[in-house]
Wavefront OBJ file of the C-alpha trace (Angstrom):
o trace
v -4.076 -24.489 3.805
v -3.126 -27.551 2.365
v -6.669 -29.690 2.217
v -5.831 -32.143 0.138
v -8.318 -35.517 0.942
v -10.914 -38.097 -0.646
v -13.081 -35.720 -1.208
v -10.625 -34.075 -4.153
v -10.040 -37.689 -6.158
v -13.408 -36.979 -7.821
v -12.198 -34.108 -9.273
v -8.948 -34.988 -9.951
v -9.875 -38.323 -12.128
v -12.787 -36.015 -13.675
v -9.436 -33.627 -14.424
v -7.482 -36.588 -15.920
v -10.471 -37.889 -17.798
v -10.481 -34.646 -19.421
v -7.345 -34.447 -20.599
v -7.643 -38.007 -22.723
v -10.242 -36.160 -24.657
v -10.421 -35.742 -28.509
v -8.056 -33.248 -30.098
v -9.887 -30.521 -31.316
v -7.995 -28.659 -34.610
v -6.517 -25.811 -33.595
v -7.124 -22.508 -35.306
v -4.062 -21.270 -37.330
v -2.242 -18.207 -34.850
v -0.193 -15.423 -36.299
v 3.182 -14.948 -34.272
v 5.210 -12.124 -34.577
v 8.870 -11.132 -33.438
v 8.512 -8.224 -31.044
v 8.863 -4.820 -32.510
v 8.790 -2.542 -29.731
v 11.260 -2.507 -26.479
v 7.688 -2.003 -24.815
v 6.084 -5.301 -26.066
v 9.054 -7.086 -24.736
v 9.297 -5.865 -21.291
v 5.195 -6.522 -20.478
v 4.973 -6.784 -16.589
v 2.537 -7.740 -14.070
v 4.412 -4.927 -11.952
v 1.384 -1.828 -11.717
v -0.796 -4.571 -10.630
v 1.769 -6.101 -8.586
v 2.042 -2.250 -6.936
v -1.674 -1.968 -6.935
v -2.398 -4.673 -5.145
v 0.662 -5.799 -2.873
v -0.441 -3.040 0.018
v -3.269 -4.565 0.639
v -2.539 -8.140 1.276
v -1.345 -9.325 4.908
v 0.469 -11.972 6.817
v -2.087 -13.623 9.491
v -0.371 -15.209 12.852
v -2.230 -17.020 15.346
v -1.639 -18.191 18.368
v -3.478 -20.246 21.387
v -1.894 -21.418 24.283
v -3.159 -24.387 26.077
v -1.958 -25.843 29.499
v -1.105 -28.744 30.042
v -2.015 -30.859 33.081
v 0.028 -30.572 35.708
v 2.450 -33.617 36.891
v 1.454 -34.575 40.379
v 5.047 -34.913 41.231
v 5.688 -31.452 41.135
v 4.516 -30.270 44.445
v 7.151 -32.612 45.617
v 10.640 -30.535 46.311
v 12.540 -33.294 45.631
v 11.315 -34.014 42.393
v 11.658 -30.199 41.604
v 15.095 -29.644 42.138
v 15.971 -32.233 39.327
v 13.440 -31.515 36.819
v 12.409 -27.922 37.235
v 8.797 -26.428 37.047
v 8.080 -28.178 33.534
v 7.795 -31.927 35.558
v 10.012 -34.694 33.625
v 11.021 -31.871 31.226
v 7.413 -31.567 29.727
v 6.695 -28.063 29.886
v 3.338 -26.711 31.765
v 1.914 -25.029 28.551
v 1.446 -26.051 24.718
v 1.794 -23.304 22.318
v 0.152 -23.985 18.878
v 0.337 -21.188 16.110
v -1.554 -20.708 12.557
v 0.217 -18.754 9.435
v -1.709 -17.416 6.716
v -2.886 -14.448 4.789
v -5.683 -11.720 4.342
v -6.890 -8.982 1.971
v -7.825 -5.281 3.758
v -10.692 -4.792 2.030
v -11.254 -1.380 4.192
v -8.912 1.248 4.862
v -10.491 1.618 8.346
v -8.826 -1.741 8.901
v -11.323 -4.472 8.202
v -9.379 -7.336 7.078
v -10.986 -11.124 5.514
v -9.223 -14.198 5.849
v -9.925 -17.725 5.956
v -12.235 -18.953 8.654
v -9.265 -21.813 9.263
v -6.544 -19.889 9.809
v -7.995 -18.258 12.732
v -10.021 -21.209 13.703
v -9.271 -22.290 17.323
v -7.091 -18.799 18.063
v -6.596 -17.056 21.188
v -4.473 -14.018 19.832
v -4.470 -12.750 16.246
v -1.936 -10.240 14.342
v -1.352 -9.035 11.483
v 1.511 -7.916 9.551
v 1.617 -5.689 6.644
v 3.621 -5.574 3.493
v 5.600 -2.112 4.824
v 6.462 -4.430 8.093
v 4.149 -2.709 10.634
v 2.177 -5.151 13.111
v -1.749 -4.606 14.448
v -3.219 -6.957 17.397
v -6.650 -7.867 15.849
v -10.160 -8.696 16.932
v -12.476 -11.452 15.304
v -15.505 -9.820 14.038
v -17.127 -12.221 12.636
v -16.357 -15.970 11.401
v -18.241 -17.891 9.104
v -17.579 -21.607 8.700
v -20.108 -22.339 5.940
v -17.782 -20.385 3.652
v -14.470 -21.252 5.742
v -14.227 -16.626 5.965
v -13.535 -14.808 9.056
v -13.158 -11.243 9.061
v -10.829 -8.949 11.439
v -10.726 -5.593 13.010
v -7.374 -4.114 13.243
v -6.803 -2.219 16.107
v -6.019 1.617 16.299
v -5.845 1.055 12.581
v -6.331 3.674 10.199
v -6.089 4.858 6.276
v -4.677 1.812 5.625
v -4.399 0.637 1.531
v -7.255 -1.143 0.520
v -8.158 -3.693 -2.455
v -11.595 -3.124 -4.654
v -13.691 -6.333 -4.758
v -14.520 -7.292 -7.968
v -16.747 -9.217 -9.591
v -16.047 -12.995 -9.820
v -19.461 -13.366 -12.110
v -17.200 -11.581 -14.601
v -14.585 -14.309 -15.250
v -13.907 -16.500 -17.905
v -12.150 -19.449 -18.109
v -8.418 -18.478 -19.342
v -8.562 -15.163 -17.805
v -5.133 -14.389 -16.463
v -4.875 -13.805 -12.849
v -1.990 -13.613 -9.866
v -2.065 -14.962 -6.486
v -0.670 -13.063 -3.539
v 0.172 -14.320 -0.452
v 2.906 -15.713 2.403
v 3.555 -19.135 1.284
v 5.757 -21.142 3.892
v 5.821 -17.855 5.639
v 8.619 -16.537 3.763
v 7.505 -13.372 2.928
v 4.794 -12.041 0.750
v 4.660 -13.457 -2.889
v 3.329 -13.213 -6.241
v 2.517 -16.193 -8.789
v 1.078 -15.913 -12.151
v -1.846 -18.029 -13.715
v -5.272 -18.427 -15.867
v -8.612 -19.265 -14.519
v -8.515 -22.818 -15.022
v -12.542 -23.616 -14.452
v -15.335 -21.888 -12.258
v -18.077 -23.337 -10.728
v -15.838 -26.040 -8.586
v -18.417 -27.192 -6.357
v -18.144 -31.049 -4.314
v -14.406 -29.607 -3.336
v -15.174 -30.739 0.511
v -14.143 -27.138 1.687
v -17.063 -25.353 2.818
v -20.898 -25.657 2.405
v -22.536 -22.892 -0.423
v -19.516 -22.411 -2.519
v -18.555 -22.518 -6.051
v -14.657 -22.242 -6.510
v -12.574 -19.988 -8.805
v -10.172 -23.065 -9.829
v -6.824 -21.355 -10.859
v -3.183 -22.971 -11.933
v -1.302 -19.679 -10.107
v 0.790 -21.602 -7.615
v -0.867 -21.312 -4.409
v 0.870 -23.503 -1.293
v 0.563 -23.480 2.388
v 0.452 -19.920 3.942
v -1.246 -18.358 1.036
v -4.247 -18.922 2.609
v -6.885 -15.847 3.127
v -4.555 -14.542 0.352
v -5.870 -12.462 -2.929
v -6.688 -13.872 -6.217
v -6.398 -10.773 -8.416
v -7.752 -9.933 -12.161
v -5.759 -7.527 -14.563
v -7.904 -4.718 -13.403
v -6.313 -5.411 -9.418
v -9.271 -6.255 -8.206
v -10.001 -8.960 -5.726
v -11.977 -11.858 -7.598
v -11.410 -14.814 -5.016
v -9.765 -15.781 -1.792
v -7.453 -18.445 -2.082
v -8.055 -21.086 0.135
v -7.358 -24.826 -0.675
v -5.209 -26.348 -3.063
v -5.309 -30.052 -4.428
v -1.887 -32.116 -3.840
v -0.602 -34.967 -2.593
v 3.112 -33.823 -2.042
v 1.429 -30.380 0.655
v 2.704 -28.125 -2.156
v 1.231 -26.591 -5.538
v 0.470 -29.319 -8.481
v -1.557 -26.445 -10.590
v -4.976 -27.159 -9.062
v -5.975 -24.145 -6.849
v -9.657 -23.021 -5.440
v -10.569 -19.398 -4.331
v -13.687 -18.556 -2.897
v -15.698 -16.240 -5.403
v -15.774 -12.521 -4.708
v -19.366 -12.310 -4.706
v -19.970 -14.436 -1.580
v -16.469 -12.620 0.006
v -18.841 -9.530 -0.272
v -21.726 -10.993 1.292
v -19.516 -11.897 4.165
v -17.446 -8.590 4.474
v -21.029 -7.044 4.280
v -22.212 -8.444 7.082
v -19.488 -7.526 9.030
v -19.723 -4.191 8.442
v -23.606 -4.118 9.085
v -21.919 -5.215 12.709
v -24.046 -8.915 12.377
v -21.980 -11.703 14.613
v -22.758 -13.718 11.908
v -23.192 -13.664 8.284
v -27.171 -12.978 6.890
v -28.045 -14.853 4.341
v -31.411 -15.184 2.805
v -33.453 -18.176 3.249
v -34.995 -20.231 0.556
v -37.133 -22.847 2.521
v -36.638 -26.171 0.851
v -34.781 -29.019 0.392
v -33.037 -29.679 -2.978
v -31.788 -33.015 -4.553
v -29.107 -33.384 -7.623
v -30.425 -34.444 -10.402
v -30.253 -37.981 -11.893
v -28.872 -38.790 -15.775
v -31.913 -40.741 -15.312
v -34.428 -38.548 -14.574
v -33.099 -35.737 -16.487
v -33.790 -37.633 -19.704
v -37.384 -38.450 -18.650
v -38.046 -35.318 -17.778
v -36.704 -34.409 -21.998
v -33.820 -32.809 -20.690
v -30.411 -33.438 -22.885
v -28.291 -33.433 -19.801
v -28.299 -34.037 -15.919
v -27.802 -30.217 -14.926
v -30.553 -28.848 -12.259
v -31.704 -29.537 -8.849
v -34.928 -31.727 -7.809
v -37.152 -29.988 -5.097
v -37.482 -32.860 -2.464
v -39.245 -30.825 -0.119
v -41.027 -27.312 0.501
v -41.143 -26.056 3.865
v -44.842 -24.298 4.981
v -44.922 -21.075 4.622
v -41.478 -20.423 3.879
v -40.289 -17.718 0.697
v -40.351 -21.266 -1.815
v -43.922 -22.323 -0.819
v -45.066 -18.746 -0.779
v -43.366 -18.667 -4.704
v -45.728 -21.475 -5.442
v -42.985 -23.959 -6.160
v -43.887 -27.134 -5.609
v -42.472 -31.079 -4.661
v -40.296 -32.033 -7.658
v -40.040 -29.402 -9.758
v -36.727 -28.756 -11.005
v -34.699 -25.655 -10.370
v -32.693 -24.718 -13.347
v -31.582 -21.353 -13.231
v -30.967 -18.495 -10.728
v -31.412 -14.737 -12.339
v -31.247 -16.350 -15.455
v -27.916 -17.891 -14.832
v -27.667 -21.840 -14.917
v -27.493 -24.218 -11.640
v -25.915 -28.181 -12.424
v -26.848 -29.033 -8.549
v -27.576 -28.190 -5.080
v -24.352 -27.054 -3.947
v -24.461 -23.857 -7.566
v -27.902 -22.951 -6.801
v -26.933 -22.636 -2.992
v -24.396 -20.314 -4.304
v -26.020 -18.675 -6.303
v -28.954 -17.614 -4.239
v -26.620 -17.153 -0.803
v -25.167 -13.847 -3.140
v -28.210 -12.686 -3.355
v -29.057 -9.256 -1.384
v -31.827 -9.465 1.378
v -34.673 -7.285 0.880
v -35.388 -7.999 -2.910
v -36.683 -10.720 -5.084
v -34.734 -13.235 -7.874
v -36.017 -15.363 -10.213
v -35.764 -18.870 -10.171
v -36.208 -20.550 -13.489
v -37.889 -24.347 -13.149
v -39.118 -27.101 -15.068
v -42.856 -28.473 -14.036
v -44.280 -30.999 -15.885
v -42.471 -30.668 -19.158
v -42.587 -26.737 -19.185
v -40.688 -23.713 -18.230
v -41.470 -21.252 -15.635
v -40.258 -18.637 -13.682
v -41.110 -18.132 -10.341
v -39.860 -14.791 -7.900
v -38.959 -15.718 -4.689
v -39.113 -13.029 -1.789
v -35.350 -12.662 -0.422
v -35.535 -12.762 3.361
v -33.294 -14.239 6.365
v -34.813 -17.219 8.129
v -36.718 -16.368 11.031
v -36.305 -17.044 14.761
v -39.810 -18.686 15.321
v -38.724 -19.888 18.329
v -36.013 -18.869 21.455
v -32.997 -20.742 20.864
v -32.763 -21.798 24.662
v -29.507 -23.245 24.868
v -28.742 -25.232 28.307
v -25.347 -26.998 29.015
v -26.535 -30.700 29.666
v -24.845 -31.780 33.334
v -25.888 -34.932 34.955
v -24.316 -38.221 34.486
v -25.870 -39.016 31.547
v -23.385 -39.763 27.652
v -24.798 -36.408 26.805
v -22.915 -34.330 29.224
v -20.949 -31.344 28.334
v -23.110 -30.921 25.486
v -24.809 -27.491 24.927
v -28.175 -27.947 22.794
v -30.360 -25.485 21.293
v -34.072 -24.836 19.694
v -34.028 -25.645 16.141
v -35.535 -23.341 13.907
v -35.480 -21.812 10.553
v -32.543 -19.112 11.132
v -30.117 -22.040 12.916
v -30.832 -24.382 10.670
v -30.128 -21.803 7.744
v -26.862 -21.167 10.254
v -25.492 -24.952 10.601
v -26.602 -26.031 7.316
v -29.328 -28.557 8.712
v -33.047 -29.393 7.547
v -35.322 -27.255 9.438
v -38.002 -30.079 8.639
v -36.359 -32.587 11.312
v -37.627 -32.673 14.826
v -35.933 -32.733 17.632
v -32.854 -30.091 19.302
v -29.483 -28.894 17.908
v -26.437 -29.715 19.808
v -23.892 -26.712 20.064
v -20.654 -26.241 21.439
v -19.071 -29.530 22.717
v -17.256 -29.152 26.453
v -13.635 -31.081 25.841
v -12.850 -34.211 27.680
v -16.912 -34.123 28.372
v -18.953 -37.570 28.216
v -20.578 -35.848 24.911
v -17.006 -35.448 23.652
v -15.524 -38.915 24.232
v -18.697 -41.058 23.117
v -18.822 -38.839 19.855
v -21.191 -36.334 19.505
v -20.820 -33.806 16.869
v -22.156 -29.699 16.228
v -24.772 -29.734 14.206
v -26.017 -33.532 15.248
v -29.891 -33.324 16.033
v -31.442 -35.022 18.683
v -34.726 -36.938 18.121
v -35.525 -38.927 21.025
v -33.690 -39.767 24.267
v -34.833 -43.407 25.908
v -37.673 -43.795 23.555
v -39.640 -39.873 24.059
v -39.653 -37.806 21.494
v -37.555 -34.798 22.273
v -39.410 -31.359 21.817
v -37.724 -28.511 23.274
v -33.576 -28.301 25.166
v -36.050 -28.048 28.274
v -37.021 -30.918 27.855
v -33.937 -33.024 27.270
v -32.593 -31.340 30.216
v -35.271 -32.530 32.322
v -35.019 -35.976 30.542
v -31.030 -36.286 31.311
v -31.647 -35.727 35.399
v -32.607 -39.171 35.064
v -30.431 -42.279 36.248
v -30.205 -44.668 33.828
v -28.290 -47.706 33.772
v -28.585 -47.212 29.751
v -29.426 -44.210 27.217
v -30.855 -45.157 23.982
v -30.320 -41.784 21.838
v -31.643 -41.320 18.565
v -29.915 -38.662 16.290
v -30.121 -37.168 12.847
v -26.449 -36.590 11.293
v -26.206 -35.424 7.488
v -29.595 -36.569 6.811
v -29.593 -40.218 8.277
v -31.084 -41.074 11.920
v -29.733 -44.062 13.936
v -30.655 -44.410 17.203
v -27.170 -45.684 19.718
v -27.040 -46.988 22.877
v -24.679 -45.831 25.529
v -23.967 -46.989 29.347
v -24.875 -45.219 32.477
l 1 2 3 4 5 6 7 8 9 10 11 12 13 14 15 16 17 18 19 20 21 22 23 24 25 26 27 28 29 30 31 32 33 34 35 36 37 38 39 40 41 42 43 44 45 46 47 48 49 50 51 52 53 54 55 56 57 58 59 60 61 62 63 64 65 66 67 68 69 70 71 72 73 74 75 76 77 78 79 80 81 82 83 84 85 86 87 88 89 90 91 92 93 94 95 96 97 98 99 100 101 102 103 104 105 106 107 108 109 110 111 112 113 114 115 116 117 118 119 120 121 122 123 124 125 126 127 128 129 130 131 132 133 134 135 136 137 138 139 140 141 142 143 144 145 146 147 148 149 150 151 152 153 154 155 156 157 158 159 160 161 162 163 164 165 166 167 168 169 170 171 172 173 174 175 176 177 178 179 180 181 182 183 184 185 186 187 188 189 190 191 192 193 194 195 196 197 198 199 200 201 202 203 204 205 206 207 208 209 210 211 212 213 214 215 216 217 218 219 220 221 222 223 224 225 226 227 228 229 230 231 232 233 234 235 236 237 238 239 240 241 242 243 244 245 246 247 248 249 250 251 252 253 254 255 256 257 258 259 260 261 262 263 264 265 266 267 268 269 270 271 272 273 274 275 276 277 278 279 280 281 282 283 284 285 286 287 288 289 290 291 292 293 294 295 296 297 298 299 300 301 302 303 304 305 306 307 308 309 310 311 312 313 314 315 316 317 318 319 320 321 322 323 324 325 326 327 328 329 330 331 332 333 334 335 336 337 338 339 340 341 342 343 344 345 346 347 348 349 350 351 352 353 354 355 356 357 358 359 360 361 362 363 364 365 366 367 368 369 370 371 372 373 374 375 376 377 378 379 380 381 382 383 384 385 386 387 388 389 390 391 392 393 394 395 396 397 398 399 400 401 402 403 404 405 406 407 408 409 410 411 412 413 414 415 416 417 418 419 420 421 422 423 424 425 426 427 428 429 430 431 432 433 434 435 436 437 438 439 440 441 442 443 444 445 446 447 448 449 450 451 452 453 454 455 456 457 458 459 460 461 462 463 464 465 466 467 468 469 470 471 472 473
């Protein structure tokens, strides 16, 4: 679970920073000597018992062979060093540990998307000891959630969902998980911030930040309010030692319940509705010539035609403030924010146009399949082979996070140990134009890559930049 990276010194010098700040006085506090046997002995222990049920070990496992030595179809060399070859056995046998919540007593069970990530066989243990084989229903990368089906599973206890928009910072909550896999565990804390967005977990979050230790294992685990409620998932901590320094992240209830949602709707993956444009932080600079007192809001860099944000009326940069009335500091909060909202209605999205306020409503609708996805395997000899590529369109760009604006196809799964594998292409990577031609449709690259070519010039789009790289024949 441990994620600890680059991507977290931001936040923890913006942390430290913080703490150098000005000393505000402190408000005198009464404090009294406990009168009551009652007031003394004040225990987490009915939430504890609440709760505890409902969380579960995860165990994965995938087995991978290995290639086989060539010396073992020799006799000789097998009476000395058995099947394995040289003592290197045939298969590799990698396992993941972690938690989940059952957040149906039918047994529907959410997790983190990486502990299951890469998994051949799944179980689940619960608290009372009893084991379930589980299916994958449905995994979701953009919010690093995957949710399971236990099977033969039934009246199993269940935790309530709550609602994350509810807490406040200093909020006392407990974590409950299987850290270090020794057995399920409870830790105590407040809700140190909310909001936490440019963590570097997953795309269209905004983190529950808690100080309730949280360590390796606890993963997929519950973050639980007073009421035992679910208000997060914990998934990522901040350290540089793999183990708890006080800085934890949960993924919000509300988008848990977008997810679990769509898995019970039986979607393979999650629906989400679909703005149609392309958003930019906003600038200390800009925000004060635009009269603002303070960076917080997102610039509109692009509308896409016909999509719910042009159909609004909102228009190239105009700034987004506020989602339902509730306040978005950048791209990554208003993603949130409108990602929890339910298909089939409207919300209001509160911008700034020329020096004035407005509201617009925005229709909440998934992105459309305009056209067939189409995805071929690329074979040949060409550097992109292995490579699966696909359509783009509104729906799989909404799906992998990617500008529907850009031209060109999506690349998909990656075959291992393919020539699109070792020269570096990535999911998600979008290709503009092979040898020069523009590149339309996956027909059309797959005609294209028939070709013998002593050299491929390939131009991609990756996270908004396009370079163009050539590779040999």
């Amino acid at each position: 679970m441990t994620r600890a990276s680059a991507q977290f010194k931001g936040l923890a010098a913006a942390v430290l920073l913080a703490s150098f700040g000005l000393a505000q006085p402190a408000m005198a506090q009464t404090r009294q000597v406990p009168e009551t046997r009652q007031q003394v002995t004040l225990s987490f222990a009915p939430v504890v018992q609440k709760t505890s049920p409902g969380v579960v070990n995860v165990y994965g496992v995938r087995v991978e062979r290995r290639p086989q030595n060539p010396f073992m179809d020799d006799p000789f060399f097998r009476r000395f060093f058995g099947d394995g070859g040289f003592g290197v056995p045939r298969e590799q046998v990698q396992r993941s540990l972690g938690s989940g919540v059952i957040v149906d007593g039918g047994g529907l069970v959410v997790t983190n998307n990486h502990v299951i990530e890469g998994m051949t066989e799944v179980k689940v243990a619960l608290a009372d000891k009893r084991e379930y084989e589980a299916t994958i229903v449905l995994r979701d990368p953009r919010t690093d959630l995957a949710v399971l089906r236990l099977k033969n599973a039934k009246d199993l206890a269940s935790v309530e969902l709550g609602d994350s928009d509810e807490l406040q910072i200093g909020d006392i909550v407990l974590a409950i998980g299987n850290p270090f896999g020794v057995g399920q565990t409870v830790t105590q804390g407040i809700v140190s911030a909310l909001a936490r967005t440019q963590v570097g977990v997953a795309d269209a979050q905004s983190f529950v930040q808690t100080d309730a230790a949280i360590n390796p294992g606890n993963s997929g685990g519950a973050l639980v309010d007073m009421h035992g409620r679910v208000v997060g998932i914990n998934t990522a901590i901040f350290s540089r030692s793999g183990g708890s320094h006080g800085i934890g992240f949960a993924i919000p209830s509300a988008m848990v319940r977008v997810v679990v949602e769509s898995a019970r709707g039986g979607a393979s993956t999650v629906r989400r509705p679909w703005f149609g444009a392309r958003l930019q932080a906003l600038t200390a600079e800009v925000a004060e010539g635009l009269g603002l007192d303070r960076p917080a809001g997102s610039v509109v860099a692009g509308v896409v035609e016909k999509g719910p944000a042009a159909e609004a009326g909102l228009r190239r940069s105009d700034v987004i403030l506020a989602v339902d009335g509730m306040a978005v500091d950048d791209p990554d909060s208003f993603g949130y924010r409108f990602a929890t909202r339910p298909i089939g209605g409207t919300t209001a999205i509160g911008i700034l146009r020329g020096g004035k306020r407005m509201t617009l409503t925005v229709k909440l609708v998934s992105a459309p399949e305009t056209r067939p996805r189409e995805p071929v395997k690329l074979g040949g000899r060409s550097p992109l082979a292995g490579l699966t590529v696909m359509n783009l369109s509104p729906a799989l760009a909404e799906e992998l996070s990617l500008d529907p604006s850009t031209d060109g196809v999506v690349a998909g799964d990656i075959e291992e140990d393919s020539p699109a594998a070792r020269v570096g292409f990535r999911k998600g990577d979008i290709i503009v134009a092979l040898n020069g031609e523009r590149i339309a449709t996956s027909r059309d690259l797959e005609t294209a890559t028939r070709e013998r070519k002593r050299a491929w010039e390939v131009t991609i789009s990756r996270g908004g930049q396009t370079f163009t790289s050539v590779f040999g024949g």
